[in-house]
VMD Tcl script that draws the C-alpha trace (Angstrom):
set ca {
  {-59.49 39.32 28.85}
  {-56.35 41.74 29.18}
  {-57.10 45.50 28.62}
  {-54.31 47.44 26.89}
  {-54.49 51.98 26.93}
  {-52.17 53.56 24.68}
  {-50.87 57.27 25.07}
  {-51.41 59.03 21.85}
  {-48.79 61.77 21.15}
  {-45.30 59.61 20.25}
  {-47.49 56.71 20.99}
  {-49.67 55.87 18.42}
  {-48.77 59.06 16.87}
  {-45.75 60.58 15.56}
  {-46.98 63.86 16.55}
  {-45.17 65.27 19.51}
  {-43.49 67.93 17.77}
  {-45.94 69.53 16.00}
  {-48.27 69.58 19.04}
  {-45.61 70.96 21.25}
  {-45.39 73.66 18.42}
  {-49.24 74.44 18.16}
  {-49.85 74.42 22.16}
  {-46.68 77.23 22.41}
  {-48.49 79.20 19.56}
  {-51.87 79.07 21.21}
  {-50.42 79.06 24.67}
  {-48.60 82.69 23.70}
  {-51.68 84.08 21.59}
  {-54.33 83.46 24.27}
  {-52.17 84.23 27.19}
  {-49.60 85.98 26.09}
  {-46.68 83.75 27.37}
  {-44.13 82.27 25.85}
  {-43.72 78.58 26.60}
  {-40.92 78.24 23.57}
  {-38.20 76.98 26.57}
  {-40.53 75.56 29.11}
  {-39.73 72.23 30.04}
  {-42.72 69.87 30.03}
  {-41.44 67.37 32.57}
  {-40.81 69.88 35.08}
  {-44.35 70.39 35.72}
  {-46.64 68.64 38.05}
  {-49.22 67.37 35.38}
  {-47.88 67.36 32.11}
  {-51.62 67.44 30.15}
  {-53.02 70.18 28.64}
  {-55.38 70.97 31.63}
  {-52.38 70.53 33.90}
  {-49.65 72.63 31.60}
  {-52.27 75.43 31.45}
  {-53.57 75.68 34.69}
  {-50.08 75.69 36.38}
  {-48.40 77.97 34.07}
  {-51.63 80.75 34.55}
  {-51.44 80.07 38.36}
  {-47.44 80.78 38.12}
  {-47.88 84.14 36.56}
  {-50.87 85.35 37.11}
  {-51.35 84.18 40.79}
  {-54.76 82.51 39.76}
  {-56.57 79.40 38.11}
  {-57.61 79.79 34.25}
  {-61.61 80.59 33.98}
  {-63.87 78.57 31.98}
  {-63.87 81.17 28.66}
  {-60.07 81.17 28.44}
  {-59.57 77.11 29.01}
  {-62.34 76.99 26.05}
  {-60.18 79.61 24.01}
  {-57.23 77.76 23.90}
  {-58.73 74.88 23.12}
  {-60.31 76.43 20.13}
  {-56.93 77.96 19.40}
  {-54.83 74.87 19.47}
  {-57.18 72.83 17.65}
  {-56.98 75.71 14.54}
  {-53.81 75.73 14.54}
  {-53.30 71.28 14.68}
  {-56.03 71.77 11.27}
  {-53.85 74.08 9.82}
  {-50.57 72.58 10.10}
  {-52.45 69.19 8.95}
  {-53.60 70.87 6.00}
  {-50.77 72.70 5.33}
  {-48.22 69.88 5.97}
  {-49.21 66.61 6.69}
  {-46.14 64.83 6.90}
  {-45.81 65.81 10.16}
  {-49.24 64.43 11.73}
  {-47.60 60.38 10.53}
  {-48.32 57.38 13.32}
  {-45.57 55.53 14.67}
  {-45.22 52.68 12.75}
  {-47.31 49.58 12.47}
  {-49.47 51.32 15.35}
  {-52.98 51.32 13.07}
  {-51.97 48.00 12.16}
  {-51.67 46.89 15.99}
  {-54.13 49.00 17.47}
  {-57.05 47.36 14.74}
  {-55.63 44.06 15.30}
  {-56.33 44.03 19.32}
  {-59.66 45.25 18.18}
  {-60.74 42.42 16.06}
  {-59.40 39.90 18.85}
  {-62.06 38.90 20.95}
  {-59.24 38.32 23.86}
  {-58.31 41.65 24.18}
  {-59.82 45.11 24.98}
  {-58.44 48.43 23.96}
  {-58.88 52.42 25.38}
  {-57.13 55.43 25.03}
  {-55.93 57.74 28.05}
  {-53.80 60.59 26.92}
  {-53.14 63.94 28.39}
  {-54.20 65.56 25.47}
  {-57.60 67.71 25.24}
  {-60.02 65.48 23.61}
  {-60.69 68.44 20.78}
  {-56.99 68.19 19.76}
  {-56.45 64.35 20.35}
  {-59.20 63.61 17.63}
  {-57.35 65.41 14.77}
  {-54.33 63.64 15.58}
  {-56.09 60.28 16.01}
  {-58.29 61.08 12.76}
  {-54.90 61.67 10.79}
  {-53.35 58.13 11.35}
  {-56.95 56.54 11.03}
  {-58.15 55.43 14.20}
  {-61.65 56.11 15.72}
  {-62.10 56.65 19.55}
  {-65.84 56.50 19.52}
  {-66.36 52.90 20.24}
  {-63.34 52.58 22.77}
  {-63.35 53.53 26.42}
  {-61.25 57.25 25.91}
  {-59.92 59.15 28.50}
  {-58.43 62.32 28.18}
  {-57.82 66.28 29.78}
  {-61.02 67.19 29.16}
  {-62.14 65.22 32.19}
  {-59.11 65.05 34.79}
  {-55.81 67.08 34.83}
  {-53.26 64.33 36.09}
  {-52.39 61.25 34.11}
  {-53.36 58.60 36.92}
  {-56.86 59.94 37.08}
  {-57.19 60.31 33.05}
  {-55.82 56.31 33.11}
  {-58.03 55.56 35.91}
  {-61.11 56.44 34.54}
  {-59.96 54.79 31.07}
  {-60.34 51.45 33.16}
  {-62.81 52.10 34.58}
  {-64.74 52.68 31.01}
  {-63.39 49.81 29.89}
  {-64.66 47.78 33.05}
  {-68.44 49.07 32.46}
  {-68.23 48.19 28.48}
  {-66.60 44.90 28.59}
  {-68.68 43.73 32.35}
  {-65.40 42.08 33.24}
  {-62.33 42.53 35.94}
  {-59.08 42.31 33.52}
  {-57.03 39.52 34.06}
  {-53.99 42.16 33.07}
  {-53.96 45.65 32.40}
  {-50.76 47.04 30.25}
  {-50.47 50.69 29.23}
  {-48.41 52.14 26.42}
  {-46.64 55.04 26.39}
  {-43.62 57.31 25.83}
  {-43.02 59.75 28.14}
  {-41.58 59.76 31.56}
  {-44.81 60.68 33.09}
  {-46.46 57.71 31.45}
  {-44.18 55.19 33.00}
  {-44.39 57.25 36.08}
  {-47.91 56.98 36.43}
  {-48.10 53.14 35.51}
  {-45.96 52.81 39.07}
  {-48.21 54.73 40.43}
  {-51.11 52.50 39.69}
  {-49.23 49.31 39.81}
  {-49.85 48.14 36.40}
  {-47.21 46.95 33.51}
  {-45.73 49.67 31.03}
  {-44.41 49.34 27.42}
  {-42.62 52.07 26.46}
  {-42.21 53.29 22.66}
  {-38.71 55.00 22.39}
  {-39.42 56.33 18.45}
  {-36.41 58.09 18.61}
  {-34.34 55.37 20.27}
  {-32.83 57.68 22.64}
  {-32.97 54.96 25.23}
  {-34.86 57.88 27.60}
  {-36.96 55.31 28.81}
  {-34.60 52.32 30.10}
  {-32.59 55.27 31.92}
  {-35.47 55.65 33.80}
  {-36.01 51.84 34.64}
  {-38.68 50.73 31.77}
  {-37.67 47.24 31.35}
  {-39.57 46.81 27.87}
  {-39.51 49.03 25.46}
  {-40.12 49.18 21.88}
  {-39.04 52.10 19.32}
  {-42.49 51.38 17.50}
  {-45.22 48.57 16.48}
  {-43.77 47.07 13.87}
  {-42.50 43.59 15.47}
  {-46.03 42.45 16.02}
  {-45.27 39.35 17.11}
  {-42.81 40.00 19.95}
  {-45.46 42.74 21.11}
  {-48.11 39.97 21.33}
  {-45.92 37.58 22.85}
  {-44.37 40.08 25.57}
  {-48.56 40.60 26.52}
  {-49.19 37.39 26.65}
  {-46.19 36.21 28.95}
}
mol new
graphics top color blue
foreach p $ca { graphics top sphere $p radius 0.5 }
foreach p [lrange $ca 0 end-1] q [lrange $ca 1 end] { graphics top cylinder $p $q radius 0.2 }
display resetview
């Protein structure tokens, strides 16, 4: 059996943009700071435990306390429900990636999980927009661990308890540079999806890579090579 963990955010979901948005809103109303020119991959965990405790610790000389991690939260997750409602043309997946995700899950070959970086609060309206439940897949996000090898770690490790087995391969999806980062950190193969073709991720050595889910068939194949 070969497990396969997919990022969420400009993964599965077309969605980085309008999360980036609602995290600076929330980000400046709870604390007060402006994140509008902060550059994500400049920061030592880019999650949302990671962004928020490093930015706090950078100007304010200390770590975020329990009420205000829980306000932003509640803040961001407001503000993803409002822009859904408002307009939801920008909460779209990336294409074919319901399709592909609810294939795997019908094949008994193959099991699925979700690690993202995202809080689990905020990852479920995005996930609930492009119609894909979490609750019966091993899902690992920032509301347990702050740096992407220990949110992808314990995704496995779900996974290993659920399905009893040792995976014969274990591939992770993503599209950031911190995704493909943290797959050499843990030794295991990367697909990248490039949505906006940019090519961001074979500058950076990702030798497959895939601008969405659409080509099925080569997806399967590349897994099963």
């Amino acid at each position: 059996m070969k497990l396969l963990i997919f990022d969420i955010d400009g993964t599965l979901a077309d969605t980085k943009k309008v999360d980036d948005q609602c995290f600076i809103q929330a980000f400046e109303t709870c604390f007060d700071i402006d994140l509008s020119q902060q550059r994500w991959e400049l920061l030592q965990n880019v999650t949302d435990w990671g962004i928020t405790e490093e930015i706090i610790l950078t100007n304010w000389n200390r770590l975020p306390n329990a009420v205000e991690y829980q306000k932003m939260k509640q803040l961001l997750v407001q503000k993803l429900k409002a822009a859904k409602e408002s307009t939801p043309s920008l909460f779209q997946e990336v294409k074919g990636a319901s399709s592909f995700f609810n294939h795997l899950k019908a094949q008994p070959n193959y099991a699925i999980g979700i690690g993202t970086g995202a809080w689990e609060e905020s990852a479920l309206v995005k996930l609930d927009a492009i119609g894909i439940d979490p609750s019966d897949i091993p899902f690992s996000n920032s509301n347990y661990f702050k740096t992407r090898a220990q949110i992808t770690q314990h995704a496995i490790e779900q996974a290993k308890e659920k399905h009893n087995t040792n995976f014969e391969k274990i591939i992770y999806f993503g599209d950031g540079e911190w995704d493909f980062k943290t797959c050499k950190q843990l030794g295991i193969p990367f697909i990248g999806i490039d949505i906006l073709n940019d090519g961001k991720l074979k500058k950076l050595g990702a030798k497959t890579v895939f601008q969405n889910f659409e080509a099925m068939e080569d997806l399967l194949q590349f897994i099963e090579q």
